[in-house]
N, C-alpha and C positions, 0 to 999 in steps of 0.2 A: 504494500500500500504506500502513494508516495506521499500522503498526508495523512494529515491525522484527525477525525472529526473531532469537530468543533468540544464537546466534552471532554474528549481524550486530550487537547492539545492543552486547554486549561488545567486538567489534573499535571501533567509533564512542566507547563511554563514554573519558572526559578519563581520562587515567593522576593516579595520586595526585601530591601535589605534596608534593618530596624534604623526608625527613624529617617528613610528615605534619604540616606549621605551614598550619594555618587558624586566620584571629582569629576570634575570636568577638565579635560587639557586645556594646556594654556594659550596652544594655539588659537581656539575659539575665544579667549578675553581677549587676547590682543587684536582678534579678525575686530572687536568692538570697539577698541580703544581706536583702531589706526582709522575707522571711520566716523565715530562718531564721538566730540568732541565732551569732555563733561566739566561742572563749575566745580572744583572741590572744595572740600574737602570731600572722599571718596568712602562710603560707607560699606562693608557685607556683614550685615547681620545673620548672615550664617556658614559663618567663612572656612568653616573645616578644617583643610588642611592648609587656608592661606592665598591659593592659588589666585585669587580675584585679587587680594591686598598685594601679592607680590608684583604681580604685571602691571597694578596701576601703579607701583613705585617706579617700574620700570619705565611708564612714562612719564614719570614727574610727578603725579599724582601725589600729595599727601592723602593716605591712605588710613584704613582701621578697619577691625574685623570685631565682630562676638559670634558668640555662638552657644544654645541653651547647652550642649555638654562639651566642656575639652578633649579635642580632637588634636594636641598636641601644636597647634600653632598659638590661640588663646583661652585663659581661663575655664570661661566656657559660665553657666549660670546664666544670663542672660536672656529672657524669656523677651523676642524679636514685639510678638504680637502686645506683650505690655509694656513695651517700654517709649514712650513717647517724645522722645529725644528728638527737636529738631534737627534735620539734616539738610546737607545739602545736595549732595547724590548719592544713592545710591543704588550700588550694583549688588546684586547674588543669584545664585542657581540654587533657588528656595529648594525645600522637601516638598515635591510633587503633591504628595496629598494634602497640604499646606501653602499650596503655591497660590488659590484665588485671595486667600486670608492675607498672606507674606503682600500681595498687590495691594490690593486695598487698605492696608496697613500702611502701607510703606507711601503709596500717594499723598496717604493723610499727612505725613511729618518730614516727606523729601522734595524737593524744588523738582530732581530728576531723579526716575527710577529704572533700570535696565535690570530687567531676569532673563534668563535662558530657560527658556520652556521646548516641548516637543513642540509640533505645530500643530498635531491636534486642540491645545490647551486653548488655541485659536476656534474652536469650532464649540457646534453646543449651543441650543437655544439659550437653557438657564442660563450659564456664563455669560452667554452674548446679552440677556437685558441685565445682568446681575451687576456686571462688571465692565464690559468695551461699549454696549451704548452709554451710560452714564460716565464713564471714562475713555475715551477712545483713544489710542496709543498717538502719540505724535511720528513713530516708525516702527515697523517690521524688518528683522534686518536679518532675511533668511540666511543659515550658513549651505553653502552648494555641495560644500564636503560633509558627510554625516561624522559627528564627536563620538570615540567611545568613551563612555562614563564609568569605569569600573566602580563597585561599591568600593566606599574609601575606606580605610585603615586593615585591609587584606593586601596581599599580595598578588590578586588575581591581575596579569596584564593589562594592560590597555590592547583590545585588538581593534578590527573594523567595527564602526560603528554599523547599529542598522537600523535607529532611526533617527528622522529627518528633526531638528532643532532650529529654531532660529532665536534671536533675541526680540523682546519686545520692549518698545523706551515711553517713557512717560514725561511730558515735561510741562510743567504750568503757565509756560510759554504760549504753548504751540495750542494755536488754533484753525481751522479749517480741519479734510480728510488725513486718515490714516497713509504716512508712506510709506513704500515696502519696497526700499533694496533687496539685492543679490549682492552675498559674499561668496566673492571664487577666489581658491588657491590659485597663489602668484604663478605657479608655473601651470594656470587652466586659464587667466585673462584676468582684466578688471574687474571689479568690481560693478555692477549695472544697477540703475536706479529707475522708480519709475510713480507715478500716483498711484496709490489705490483706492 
């Protein structure tokens, strides 16, 4: 059988990995930074092993991380959804089943907000009047190459990704439609931009 029905395939798929911490490579913060420009100071409220806080230093960014449990970069304690701390941007690659709450949180207390979501997190009637008609992103900024996200503090590699991610930005700025870029690997062409 070259698949597996739909039952069987859900009993077989990996259970999520506790607290939903997959790293993201870095190549994908940086595909963010090199296009889209941010005010800082640079915020990740759930910055695990760093990787968001490291690249934004790497472009100059003053930088900061928490995160509710120490994942060996900081502390950790930090509970994202109560802590009301004005910001001024912030980026992170929330815990997925955490990620509409991590939005809507984070809009309230940051000038800009950048998460890395799948691009389903894009779809979805609830979401769509919950969350993007009442907030509608100021860009989509799909990546062209898919991230792999290993669960973080294992040693399992990073291998090929297989799904599709892109970043979505928020800014208190931006008014009119949503844009939505193309992120391509330098040796696949530029970058393309277009309305949505």
């Amino acid at each position: 059988m070259s698949q597996l029905p739909g039952a069987l395939r859900a009993i077989h798929a990996r259970p999520r990995w506790p607290r939903d911490w997959y790293v993201e490579p870095a190549w994908c913060v940086r595909a963010l930074f090199e296009l889209v420009p941010f005010i800082g100071p640079i915020h990740d409220p759930a910055c695990g092993g760093g990787t968001i806080v490291k690249v934004a230093l790497e472009f100059g960014y003053e930088a900061s991380g928490s995160d509710l449990i120490a994942r060996g970069f900081c502390e950790g304690g930090t509970d994202f959804l109560a802590d009301y701390t004005p910001r001024r941007s912030i980026v992170t690659n929330p815990p997925y089943v955490e990620a509409e709450r991590f939005v809507q949180h984070a809009i309230e207390v940051a000038e800009r907000v950048a998460v890395i979501v799948p691009l389903t997190f894009s779809a979805g009637q609830r979401r769509c009047r919950s969350l993007f008609l009442p907030h509608p992103p100021a860009l989509e900024l799909v990546l062209a190459k898919r991230p792999s996200m290993p669960p973080g503090g294992t040693d399992i590699p990073a291998k090929g990704g297989t799904t599709d991610f892109s970043w979505l930005i928020w800014d208190r700025q931006h008014s009119g439609p949503t844009l939505k870029r193309w992120w391509v690997p330098s040796d696949a062409g530029a970058a393309h931009g277009a309305a949505n």
